[in-house]
C-alpha positions as CSV (number, residue, x, y, z in Angstrom):
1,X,16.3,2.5,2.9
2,X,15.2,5.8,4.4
3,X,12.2,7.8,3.8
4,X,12.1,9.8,0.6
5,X,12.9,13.2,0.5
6,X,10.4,15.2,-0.9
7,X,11.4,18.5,-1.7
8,X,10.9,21.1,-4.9
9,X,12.5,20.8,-7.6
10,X,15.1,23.0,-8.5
11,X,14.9,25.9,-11.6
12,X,15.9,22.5,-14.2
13,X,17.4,25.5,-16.7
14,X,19.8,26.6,-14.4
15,X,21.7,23.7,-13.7
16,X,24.6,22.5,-15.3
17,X,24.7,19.5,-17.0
18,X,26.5,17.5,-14.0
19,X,23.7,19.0,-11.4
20,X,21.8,17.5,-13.7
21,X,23.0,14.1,-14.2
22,X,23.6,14.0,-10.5
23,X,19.9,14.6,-9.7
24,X,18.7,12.5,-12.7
25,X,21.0,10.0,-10.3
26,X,19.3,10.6,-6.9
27,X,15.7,10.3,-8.5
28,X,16.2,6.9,-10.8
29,X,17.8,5.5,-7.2
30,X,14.6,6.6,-5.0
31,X,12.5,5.4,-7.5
32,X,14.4,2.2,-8.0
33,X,13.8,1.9,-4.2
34,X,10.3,2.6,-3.6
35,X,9.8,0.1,-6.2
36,X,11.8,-2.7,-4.3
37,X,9.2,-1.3,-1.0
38,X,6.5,-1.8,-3.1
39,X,7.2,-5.4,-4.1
40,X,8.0,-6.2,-0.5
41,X,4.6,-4.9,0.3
42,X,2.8,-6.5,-1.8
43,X,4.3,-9.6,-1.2
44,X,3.6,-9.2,2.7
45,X,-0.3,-8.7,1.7
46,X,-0.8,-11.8,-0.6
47,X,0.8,-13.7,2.4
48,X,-1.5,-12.1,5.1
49,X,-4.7,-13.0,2.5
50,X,-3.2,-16.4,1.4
51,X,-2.9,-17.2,5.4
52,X,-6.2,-15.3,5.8
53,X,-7.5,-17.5,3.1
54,X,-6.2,-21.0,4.4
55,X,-7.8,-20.1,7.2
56,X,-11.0,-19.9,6.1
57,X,-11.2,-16.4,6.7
58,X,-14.9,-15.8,6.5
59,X,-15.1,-14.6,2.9
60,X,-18.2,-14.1,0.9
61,X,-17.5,-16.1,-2.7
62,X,-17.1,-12.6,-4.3
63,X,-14.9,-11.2,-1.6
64,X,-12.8,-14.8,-2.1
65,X,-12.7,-14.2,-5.8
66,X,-11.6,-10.1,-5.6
67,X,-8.7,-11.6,-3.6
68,X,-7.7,-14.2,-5.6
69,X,-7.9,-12.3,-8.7
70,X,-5.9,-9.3,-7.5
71,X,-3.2,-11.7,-7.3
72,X,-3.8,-12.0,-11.5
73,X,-3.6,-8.1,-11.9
74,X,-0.5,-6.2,-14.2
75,X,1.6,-4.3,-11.3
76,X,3.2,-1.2,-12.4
């Protein structure tokens, strides 16, 4: 998975309805995979808190709570 290609976007009305399935294509996949990246990063921080956690980490009781109730939250 590369890096996203961020470039304008083309005059939509003059493509042709395969240029436009086509990009349709390209953005649904980027977005499909910065998705996937986001899940993998979010997973990697819960395990660097959960180990940061175990270890007694030094937490105040509200900081504890914020991090243990992020894990709780709706992700897009």
């Amino acid at each position: 998975m590369g890096e996203i290609e961020w470039r304008e976007m083309p005059d939509l009305t003059l493509l042709g309805e395969e240029e436009l399935r086509d990009l349709l294509n390209e953005l649904v996949e980027q977005e499909r995979e910065l998705s996937y990246r986001r899940r993998v990063l979010h997973g990697r921080i819960d395990l660097i808190r959960a180990e940061l956690v175990r270890r007694g980490g030094g937490f105040s009781a509200a900081e504890l709570a914020d991090i243990l109730m992020e894990g709780r939250r709706a992700d897009d």
